[in-house]
C-alpha positions as CSV (number, residue, x, y, z in Angstrom):
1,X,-5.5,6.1,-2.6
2,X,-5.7,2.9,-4.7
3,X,-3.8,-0.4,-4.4
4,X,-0.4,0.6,-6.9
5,X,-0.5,-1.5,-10.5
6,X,2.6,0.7,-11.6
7,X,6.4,-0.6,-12.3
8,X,7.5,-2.8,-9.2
9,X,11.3,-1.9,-9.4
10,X,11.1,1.3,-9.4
11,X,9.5,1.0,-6.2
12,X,12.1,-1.4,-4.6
13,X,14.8,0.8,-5.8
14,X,13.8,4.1,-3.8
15,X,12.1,1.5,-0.6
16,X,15.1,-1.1,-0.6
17,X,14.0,-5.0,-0.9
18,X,9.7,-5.9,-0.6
19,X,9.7,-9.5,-0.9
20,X,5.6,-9.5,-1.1
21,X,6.1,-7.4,-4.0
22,X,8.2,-8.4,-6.9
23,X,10.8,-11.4,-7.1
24,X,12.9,-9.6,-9.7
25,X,16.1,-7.1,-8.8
26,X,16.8,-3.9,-10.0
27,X,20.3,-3.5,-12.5
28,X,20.8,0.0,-10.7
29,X,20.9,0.6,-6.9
30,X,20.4,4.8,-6.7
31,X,16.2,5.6,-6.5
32,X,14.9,6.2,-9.8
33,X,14.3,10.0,-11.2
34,X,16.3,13.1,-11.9
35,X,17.7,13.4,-8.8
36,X,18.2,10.1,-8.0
37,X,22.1,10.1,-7.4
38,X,22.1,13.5,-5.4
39,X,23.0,13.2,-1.3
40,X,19.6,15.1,0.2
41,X,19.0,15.1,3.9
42,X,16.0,13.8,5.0
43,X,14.0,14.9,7.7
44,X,12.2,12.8,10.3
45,X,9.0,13.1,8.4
46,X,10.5,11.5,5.4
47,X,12.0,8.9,7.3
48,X,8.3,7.8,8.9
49,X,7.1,7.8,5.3
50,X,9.3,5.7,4.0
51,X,9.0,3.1,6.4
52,X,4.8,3.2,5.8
53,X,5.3,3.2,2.2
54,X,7.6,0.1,2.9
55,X,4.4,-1.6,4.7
56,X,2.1,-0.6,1.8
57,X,3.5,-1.8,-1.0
58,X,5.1,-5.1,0.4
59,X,1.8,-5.9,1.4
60,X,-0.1,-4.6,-1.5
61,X,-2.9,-2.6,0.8
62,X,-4.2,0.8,-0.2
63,X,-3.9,4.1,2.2
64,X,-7.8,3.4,4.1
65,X,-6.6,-0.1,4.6
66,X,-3.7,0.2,6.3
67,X,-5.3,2.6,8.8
68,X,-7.3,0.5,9.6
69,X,-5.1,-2.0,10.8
70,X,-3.3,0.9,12.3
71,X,-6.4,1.7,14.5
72,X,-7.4,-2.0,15.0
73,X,-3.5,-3.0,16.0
74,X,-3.7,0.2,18.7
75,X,-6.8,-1.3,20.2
76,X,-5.0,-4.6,20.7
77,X,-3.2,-6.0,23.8
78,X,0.8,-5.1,23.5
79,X,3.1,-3.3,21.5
80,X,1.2,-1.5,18.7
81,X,3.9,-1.7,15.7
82,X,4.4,-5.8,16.3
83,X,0.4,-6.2,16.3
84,X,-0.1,-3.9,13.0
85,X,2.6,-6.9,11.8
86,X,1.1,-9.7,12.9
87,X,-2.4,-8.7,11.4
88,X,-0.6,-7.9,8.2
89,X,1.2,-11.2,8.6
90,X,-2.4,-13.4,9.1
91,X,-3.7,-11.8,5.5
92,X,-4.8,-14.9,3.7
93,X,-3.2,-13.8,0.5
94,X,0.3,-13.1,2.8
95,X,-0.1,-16.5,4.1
96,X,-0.4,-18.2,0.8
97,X,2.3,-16.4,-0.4
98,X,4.4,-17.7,2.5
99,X,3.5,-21.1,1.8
100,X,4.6,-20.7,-1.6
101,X,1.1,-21.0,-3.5
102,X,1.3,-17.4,-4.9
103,X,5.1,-15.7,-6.4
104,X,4.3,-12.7,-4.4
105,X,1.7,-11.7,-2.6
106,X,-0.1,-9.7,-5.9
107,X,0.3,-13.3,-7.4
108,X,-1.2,-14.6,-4.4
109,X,-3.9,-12.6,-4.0
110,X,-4.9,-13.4,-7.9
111,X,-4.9,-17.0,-6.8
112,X,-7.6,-15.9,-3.9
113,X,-9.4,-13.4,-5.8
114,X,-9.8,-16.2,-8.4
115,X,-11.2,-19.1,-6.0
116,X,-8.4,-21.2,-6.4
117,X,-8.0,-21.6,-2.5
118,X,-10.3,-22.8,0.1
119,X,-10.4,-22.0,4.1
120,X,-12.0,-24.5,6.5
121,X,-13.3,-26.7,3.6
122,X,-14.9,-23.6,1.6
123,X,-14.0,-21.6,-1.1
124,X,-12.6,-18.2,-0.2
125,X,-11.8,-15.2,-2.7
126,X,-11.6,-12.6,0.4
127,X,-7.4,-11.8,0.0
128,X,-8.3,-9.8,3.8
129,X,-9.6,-12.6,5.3
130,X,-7.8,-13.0,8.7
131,X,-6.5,-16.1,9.2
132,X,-7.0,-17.6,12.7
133,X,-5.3,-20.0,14.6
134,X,-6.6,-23.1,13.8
135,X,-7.3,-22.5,10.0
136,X,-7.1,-25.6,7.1
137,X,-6.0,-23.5,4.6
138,X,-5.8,-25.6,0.9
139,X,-5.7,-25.0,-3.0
140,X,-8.7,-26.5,-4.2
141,X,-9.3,-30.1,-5.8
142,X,-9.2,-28.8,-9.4
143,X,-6.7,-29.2,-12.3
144,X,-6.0,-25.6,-13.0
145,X,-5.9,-24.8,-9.4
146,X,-3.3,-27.4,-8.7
147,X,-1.1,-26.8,-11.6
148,X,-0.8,-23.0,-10.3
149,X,0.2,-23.9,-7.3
150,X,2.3,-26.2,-8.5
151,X,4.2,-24.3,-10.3
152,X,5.0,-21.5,-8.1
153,X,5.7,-24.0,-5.3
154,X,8.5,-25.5,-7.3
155,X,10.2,-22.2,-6.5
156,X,9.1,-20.7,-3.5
157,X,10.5,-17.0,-3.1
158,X,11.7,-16.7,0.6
159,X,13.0,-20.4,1.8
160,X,11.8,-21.5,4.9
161,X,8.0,-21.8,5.5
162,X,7.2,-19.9,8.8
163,X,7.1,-21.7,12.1
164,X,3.1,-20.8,12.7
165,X,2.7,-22.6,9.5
166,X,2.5,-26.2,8.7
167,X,2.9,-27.6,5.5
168,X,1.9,-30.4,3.9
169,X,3.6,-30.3,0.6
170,X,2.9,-33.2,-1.0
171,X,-1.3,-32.3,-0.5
172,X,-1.0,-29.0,-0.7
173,X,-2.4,-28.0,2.2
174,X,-1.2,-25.6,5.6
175,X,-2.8,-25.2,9.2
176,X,-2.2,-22.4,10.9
177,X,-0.9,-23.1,14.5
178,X,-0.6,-19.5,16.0
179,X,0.8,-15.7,15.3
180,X,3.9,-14.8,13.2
181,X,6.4,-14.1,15.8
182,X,8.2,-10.6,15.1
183,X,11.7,-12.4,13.6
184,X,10.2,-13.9,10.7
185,X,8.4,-10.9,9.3
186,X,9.9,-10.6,5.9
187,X,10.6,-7.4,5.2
188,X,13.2,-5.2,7.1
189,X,11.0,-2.7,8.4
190,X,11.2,-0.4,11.6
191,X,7.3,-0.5,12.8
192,X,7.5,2.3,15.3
193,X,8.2,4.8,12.9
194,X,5.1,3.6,11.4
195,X,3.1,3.8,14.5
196,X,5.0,7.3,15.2
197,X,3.9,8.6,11.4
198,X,0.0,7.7,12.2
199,X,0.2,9.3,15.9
200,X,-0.5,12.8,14.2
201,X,-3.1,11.5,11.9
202,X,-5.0,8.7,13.2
């Protein structure tokens, strides 16, 4: 399954709020389709999907992708569903978007993709890249590159920069000093239904 280029709010209305996706709110609250308004019970299994499609789309990462990180969070020391987070969390298009270089993290990831951002020193359009502690992460010493930036940093969409991230505002540069601790993930999210819904599959 690809990475989803459809309409954002429709999403957020039948997920709830994804930050990483869209800044914008929808007029209407009820999920979007026929049946929108009607009172369904939903079973356990729709419950664990929800919360993984919640993690997919805030974080813009296909199907394959996010197994991956399933599978590679399992293999970790510690709880499985804070790990999948924290790798999530250390994407280098997530982290620009917390800094405020990107609107959202599809914004961000444009500004990656596009070589606007350089790790280390160097130049890096990988948006998977994970980001380790230690990492100089800047937008690069060019006039368009800045003026993106810039702009979106005028504004930044959640308020406070993460405490494993430091700032430099005025440069426009960020060091990462460690892990995203569990509280300041972003999105409300239950993780161990998500670990539950791959148990079956993975």
């Amino acid at each position: 399954m690809s990475r989803y280029r459809g309409p954002r709010l429709r999403i957020t209305r039948r997920l709830g709020d994804l930050p990483g996706l869209t800044r914008k709110a929808a007029k209407r609250s009820n999920p979007p389709g026929q049946h929108g308004n009607a009172r369904r019970k939903r079973s356990e299994y729709a419950i664990r999907l929800e919360e993984k499609q919640k993690l997919r789309f805030n974080y813009g990462i296909s199907e394959r992708q996010l197994v991956r990180y399933v599978k590679k969070a399992r293999a970790m020391e510690g709880s499985t569903g804070t790990n999948l987070l924290k790798l999530l969390e250390s994407r280098l298009d997530n982290i620009c978007f917390r800094l405020g270089f990107g609107p959202t993290i599809p914004g961000a990831r444009q500004l990656v993709n596009h070589g606007h951002i350089t790790v280390n020193g160097k130049p890096l359009d990988i948006a998977s890249y994970q980001c380790k502690t230690g990492d100089l992460i800047a937008v690069r010493e060019r006039k368009a590159s800045k003026k993106l930036a810039e702009a979106n940093i005028e504004f930044p969409g959640l308020a406070n920069v993460p405490p494993h991230l430091e700032l430099e505002k005025s440069k426009m540069t960020a060091k990462v000093t460690g892990k995203c601790e569990r509280e300041w993930v972003a999105i409300e999210i239950n993780e161990l239904l998500v670990v539950e819904y791959y148990s079956r599959k993975v």
